[in-house]
N, C-alpha and C positions, 0 to 999 in steps of 0.2 A: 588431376586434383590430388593433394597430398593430402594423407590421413594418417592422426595422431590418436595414439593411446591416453585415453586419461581416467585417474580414478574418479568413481561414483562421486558424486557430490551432493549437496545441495540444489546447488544453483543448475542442477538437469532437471527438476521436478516434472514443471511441465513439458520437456523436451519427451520426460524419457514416459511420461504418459500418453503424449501426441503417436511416438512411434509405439508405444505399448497397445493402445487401440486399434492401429493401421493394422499390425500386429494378427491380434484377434480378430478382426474383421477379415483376412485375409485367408484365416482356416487354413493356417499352411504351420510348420513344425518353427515351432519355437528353441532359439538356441543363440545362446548357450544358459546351462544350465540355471542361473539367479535372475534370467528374466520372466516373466509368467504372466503379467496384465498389469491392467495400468491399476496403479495406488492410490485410494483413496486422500488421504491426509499425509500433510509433510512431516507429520511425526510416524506417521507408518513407513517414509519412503527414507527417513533420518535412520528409523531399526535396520531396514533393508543395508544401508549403507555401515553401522556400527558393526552387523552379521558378516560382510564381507571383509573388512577391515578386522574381523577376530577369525574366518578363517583363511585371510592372512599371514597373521600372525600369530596363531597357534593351532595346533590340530584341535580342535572341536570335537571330533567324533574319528574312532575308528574304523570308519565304515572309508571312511574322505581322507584326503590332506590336504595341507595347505596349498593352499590357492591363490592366484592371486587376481580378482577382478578388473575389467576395465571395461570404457564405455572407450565405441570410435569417435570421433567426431574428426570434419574435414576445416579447412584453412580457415573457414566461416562462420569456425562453432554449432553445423550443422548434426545432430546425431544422423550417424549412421549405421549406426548396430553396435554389437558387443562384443567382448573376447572375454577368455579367462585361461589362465595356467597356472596346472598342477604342478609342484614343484617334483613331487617325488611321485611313484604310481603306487598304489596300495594295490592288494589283489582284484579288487573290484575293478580299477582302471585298468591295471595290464591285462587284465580281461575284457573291457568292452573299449571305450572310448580314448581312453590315450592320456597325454600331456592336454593338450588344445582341444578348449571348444571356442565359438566364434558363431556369428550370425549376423546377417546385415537386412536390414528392416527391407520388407517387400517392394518400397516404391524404388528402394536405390539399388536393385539387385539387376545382374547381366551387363556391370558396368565395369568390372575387374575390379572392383572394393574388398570382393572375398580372399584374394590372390595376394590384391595390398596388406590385408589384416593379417593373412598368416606370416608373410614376410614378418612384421611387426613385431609378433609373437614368438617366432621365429629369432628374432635378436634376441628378445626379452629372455626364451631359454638361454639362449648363448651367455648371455649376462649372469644368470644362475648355473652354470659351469654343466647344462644339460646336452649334452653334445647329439644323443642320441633319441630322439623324438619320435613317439610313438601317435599316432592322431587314427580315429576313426568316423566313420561317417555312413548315415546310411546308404545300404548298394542302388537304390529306388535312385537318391541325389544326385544327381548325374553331376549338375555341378558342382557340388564340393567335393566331389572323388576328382575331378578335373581340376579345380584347385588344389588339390592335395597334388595330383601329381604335378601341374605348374611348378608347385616348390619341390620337384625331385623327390615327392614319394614313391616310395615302392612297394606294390602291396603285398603284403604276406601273407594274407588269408581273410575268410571269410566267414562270421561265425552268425550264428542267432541272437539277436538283440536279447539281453535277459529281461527287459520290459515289455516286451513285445514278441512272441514268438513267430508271427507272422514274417515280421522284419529281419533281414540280415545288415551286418554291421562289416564294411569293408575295412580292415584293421593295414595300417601303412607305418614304416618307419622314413626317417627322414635323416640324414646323417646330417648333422648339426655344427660340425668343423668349422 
């Protein structure tokens, strides 16, 4: 099945609440970072999308950089999870998670969508002149360390989640050529 990057819209409203509940109901780790539960009203889910399209397109906050969001969806217009990439790493990211985050909604997971996504991502830095990709993931994930290295990561090291002390964060570079 092929799978296409596309931005947040409108017209995912109830897509992106259907998988936002499966989501939550699945008590498993949400990711990437601008998903969190399903939304209320289409004028709360219109903010969500104006907020991704400004950190976009300007840095927002020193803390962050720009970003740029996207929803998966397959040949069907089906959602199947999200991505997003950091254009530059501010010190927070060269410190825990990287360029890419990514997640594919619970029912369509162990199917190589994850592998597919970061491929995708994968271009997108290329296309931003990022040659050199940083990604992390936690060490527990078995399978997103198996997709990270799928795409020829390599891991560099392992550190403690700053949100989490419990958790370590397997930290991978990806040569981008």
């Amino acid at each position: 099945m092929k799978l296409f990057l596309v931005k947040p819209d409108l017209t995912y409203y109830e897509k992106y609440n259907a998988m936002m509940k499966e989501w939550v109901e699945s008590n498993t780790q949400i990711a990437p970072w601008f998903l969190d539960k399903p939304i209320d009203t289409m004028e709360e889910f219109a903010k969500l999308i104006q907020k991704l399209d400004e950190y976009e397109n300007a840095n927002q906050d020193k803390e962050f950089c720009s970003t740029t969001s996207y929803f998966v969806i397959d040949e069907n217009d089906q959602l199947i999870g999200a991505a997003s990439l950091r254009h530059y790493l501010t010190i927070k990211g060269l410190n825990s998670w990287g360029h890419c985050g990514y997640g594919v909604r619970p029912i369509e997971r162990k199917k190589g969508y994850g592998t597919e996504i970061l491929k995708l991502l994968l271009n997108e830095a290329k296309n931003k002149k990022i040659y050199k990709v940083l990604i992390g993931a936690h060490k527990s994930n078995i399978g997103s360390c198996k997709v990270i290295e799928n795409c020829n990561g390599i891991l560099e090291n392992t550190i403690p989640d700053p949100d989490d002390i419990n958790k370590q964060i397997n930290r991978y570079w990806i040569d981008n050529r």
